[in-house]
N, C-alpha and C positions, 0 to 999 in steps of 0.2 A: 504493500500500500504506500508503503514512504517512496518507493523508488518511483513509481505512476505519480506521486502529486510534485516530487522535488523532476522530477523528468520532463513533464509540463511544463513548471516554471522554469527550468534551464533552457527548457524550447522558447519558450515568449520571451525572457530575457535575453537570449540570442539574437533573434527574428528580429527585436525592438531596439537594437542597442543603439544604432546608427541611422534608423529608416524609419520613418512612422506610416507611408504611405506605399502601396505597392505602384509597381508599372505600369500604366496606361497611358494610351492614345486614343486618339480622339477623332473615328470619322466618318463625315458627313458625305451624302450620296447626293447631289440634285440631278437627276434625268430631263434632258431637254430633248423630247419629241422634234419640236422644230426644226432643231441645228443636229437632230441625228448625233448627241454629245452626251455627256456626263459629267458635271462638275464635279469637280472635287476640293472639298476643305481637310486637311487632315492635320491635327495638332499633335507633336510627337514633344518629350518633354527635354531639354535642354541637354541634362545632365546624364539621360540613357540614350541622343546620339553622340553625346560625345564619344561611350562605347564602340561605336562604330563606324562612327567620319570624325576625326578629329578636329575639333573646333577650336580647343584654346592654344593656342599656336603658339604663344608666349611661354607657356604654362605656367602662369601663376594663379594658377585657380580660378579665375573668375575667365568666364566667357562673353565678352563685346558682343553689342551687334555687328561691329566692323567683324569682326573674327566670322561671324554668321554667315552677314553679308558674301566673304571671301571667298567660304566655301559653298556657294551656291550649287555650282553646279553640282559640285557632289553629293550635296546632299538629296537633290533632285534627281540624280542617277541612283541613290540608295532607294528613294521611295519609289519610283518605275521600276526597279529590279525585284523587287519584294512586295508589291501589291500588284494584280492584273486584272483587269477589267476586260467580261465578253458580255450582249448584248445579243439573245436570242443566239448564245452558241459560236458566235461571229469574236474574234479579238477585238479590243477596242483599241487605240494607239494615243498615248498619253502624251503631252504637253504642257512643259511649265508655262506659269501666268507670274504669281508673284511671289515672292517669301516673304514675310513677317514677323514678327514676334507678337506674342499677348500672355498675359499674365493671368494663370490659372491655381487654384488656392494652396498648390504645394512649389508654385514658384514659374518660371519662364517657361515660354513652349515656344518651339519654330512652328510656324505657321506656312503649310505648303498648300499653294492653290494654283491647280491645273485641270484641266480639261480631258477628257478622253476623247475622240474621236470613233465614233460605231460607222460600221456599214448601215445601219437602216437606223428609224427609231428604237429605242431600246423600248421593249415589251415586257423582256425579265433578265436581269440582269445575274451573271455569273463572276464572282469574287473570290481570290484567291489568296489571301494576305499571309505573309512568312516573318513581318518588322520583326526585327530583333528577341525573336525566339533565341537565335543562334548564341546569345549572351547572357538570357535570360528567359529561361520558362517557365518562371509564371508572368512573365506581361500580356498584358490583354489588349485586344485594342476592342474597342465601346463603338458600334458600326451605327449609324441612325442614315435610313433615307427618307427625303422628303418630295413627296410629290404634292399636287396644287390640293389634294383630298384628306391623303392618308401620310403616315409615317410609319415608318419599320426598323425597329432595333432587333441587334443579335449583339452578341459575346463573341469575340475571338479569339482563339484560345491556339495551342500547339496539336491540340486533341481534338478542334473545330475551326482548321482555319479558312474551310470555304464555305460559303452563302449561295444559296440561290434563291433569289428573291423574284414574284411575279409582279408587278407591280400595281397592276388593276386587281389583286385580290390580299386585302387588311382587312383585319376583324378587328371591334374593341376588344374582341378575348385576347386574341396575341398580342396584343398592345401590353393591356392588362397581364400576360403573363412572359413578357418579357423583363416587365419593368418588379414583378417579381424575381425574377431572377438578377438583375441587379441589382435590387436594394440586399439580398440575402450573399451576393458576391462582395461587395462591400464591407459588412459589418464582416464575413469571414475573414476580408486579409484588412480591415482596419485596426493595427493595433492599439491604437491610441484609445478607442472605443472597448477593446475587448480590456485593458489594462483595469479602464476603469470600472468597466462590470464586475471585474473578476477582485476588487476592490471593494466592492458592495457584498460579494457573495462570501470571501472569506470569513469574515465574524458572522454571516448570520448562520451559522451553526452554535455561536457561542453566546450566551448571556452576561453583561457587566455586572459583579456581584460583589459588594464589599471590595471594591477595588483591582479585582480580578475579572479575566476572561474565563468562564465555565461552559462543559456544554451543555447544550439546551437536552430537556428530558424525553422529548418524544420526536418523533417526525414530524407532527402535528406543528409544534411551535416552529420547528426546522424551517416548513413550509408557508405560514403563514409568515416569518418574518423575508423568508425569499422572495413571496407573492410582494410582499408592502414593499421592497426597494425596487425591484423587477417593473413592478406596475408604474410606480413613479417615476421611475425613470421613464420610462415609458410612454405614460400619457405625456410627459412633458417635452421630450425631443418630436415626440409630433405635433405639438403645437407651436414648436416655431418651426420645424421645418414646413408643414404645409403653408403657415402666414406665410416664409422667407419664399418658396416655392413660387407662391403667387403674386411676388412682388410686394408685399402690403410692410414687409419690416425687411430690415438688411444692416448689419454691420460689415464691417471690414475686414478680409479674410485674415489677415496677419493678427489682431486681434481676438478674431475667434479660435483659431489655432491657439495661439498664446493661452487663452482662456481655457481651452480642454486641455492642455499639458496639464495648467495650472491644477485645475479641479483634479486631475488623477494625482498629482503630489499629495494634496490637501486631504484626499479618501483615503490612501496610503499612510499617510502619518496618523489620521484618528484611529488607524487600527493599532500604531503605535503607542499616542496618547492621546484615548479616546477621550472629547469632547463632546460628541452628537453620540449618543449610542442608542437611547433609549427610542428615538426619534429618526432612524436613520432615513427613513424616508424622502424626510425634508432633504437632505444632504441629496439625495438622489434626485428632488425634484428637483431642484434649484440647479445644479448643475448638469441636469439633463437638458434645460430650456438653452443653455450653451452647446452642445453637442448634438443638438436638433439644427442649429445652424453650420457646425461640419460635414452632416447628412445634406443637408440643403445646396452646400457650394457643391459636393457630388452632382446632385440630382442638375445643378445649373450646368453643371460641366457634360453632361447627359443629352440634357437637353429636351423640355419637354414637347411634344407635340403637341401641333396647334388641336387636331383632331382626338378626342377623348383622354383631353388633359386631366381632366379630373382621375378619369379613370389611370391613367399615367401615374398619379401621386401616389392614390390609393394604393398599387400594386408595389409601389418602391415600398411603401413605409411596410406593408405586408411584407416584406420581403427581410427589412431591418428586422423585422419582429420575426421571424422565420429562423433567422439566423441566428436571434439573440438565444433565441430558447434552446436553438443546438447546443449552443454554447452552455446556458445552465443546465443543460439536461444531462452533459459531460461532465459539469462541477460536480454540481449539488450533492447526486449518490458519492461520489469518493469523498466528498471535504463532509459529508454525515457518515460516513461510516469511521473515517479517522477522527473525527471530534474529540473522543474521549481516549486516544490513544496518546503517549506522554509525547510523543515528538511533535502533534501538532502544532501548538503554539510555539514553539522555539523553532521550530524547522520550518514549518507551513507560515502560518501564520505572522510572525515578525518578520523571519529569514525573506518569505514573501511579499510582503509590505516594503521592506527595505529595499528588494531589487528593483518593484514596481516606482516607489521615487525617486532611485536615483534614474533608470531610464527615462520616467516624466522629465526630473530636472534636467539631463540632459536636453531633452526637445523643448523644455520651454527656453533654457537660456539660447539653444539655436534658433528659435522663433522670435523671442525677445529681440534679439539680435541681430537677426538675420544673415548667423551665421551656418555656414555648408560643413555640415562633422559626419558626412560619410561619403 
């Protein structure tokens, strides 16, 4: 049992020490019947093509737009090489438009937009994307197209990296159950999110007693005080993420980063010296209406469809909640079966706490900061 719960946290303290975000790219499909074309926008993130075209030419760590700019061309022969576009079966023949840059809530992203060239109108489009598997496998790239009606997302994976899309047939189901399956992809490789759940979950096996951590006497309490920080967490990151979602509130992504490091130190340390115990709830609501805005700059980076946006949201945050409960359904039976075993709290539980903020502190002072530590 000790070696399953200390094995866990050596795996997230690992996975979190340096990265708080995984790999993604970002792209957009627009099909122009007219011009017998396919635009293309695709945002790829700064720091994982450096992996693979070399950008900071100087190397001192930081990457220019000059330096960007420089390697244009090659970076536009990286993404022609590794993404291919056919059109009813037909090749389509890609050309650069422009390069950019824009700023996405884990930092810079080249901006590449070009055109495909089809033999005819494109009817159903066939896609074949390989970016930077070769360096890293688990980057995903996040696919949305858009037509004047409907919109279509897929996941891109090493294990799914081709699409074929019809384009005169969306459903709100596959809408709806796409944007389930990225809200539930998210919360799996966010660690910043699972830190802090797993932060909430550690003492509610245990009871504050005379100035000690005890364990709790039945499953019964186990579960209800799991339900109370679970829930609250819970209702509260979806009420700013569906406001932030629909534009009605918004903060500023380096801030809100800053803010959820912050709140997972802050969870961390009351399990050191607990403060909120009786009440943890609140700790969970409070700092979940912050980490509903991390979920949201996702879902903006996503991008919702104009056509069954509602239903879009719905399925992300299903999706958040999908994944969350993998996650406690994982905890919960081992951190209640070792409760009352003597290494929990010295091993699990402090040892625990201690790793999860110094990983926080690390990403808040590099968010603070805006400095690059990995």
């Amino acid at each position: 049992m000790i070696r399953v719960l200390l094995a866990l946290l050596l795996t997230l303290a690992t996975a979190t020490a340096w990265a708080h975000k995984a790999s993604d790219s970002f792209l957009i499909l627009r099909p122009d019947a007219r011009a017998a074309s396919i635009g293309v926008r695709w945002d790829l993130a700064l720091r994982d093509l450096q992996l693979v075209v070399l950008l900071d030419a100087d190397g001192d760590g930081k990457i220019t737009w000059g330096e960007v700019r420089a390697r244009r061309d090659a970076l536009f022969d990286y993404a022609f090489a590794h993404l291919a576009l056919a059109a009813d079966g037909a090749p389509c023949t890609p050309a650069a438009d422009e390069l950019l840059i824009d700023e996405h809530s884990d930092g810079a992203y080249a901006v590449l937009r070009f055109h495909a060239r089809c033999a005819q109108p494109p009817r159903a489009i066939d896609l074949d994307y390989r970016a930077l598997f070769e360096v890293d496998p688990t980057h995903r790239g996040l696919l949305r197209v858009d037509t004047a009606d409907t919109a279509h997302s897929a996941l891109l994976s090493p294990e799914q990296p081709r699409q074929h899309i019809v384009l005169d047939q969306s459903s709100a189901l596959a809408t709806f159950a796409q944007f389930v399956r990225d809200g539930t992809h998210h919360i799996l490789i966010g660690y910043d999110h699972i830190l802090f759940l797993l932060s909430l979950l550690l003492p509610a096996v245990l009871v504050r007693s005379d100035g000690a951590w005890r364990p709790v006497a039945n499953l019964r309490t186990a579960l209800t005080r799991v339900l109370a920080v679970v829930s609250a967490f819970t209702l509260a990151h979806s009420i700013t993420l569906s406001l932030a979602a629909l534009g009605l509130v918004g903060l500023p992504s380096r801030l809100v980063e800053s803010a959820i490091a912050l709140s997972i130190v802050v969870a961390a340390l009351n399990n050191l010296r607990p403060r909120v115990t009786h009440r943890a709830w609140l700790l969970a609501f409070g700092f979940g209406l912050v980490h509903g805005f991390g979920f949201a700059s996702v879902l903006a980076d996503l991008g919702l469809p104009t056509a069954a946006r509602a239903l879009a949201l719905i399925g992300f945050n299903l999706g958040v909640e999908l994944g969350q409960m993998l996650i406690v359904l994982l905890v919960v039976p081992l951190i209640y079966l070792a409760r009352r075993r003597a290494f929990y709290r010295p091993a699990v539980l402090y040892t625990g706490s201690c790793v999860i903020a110094l990983v926080a502190g690390v990403w808040l002072c590099g968010r603070v900061f805006n400095l690059n530590l990995g």
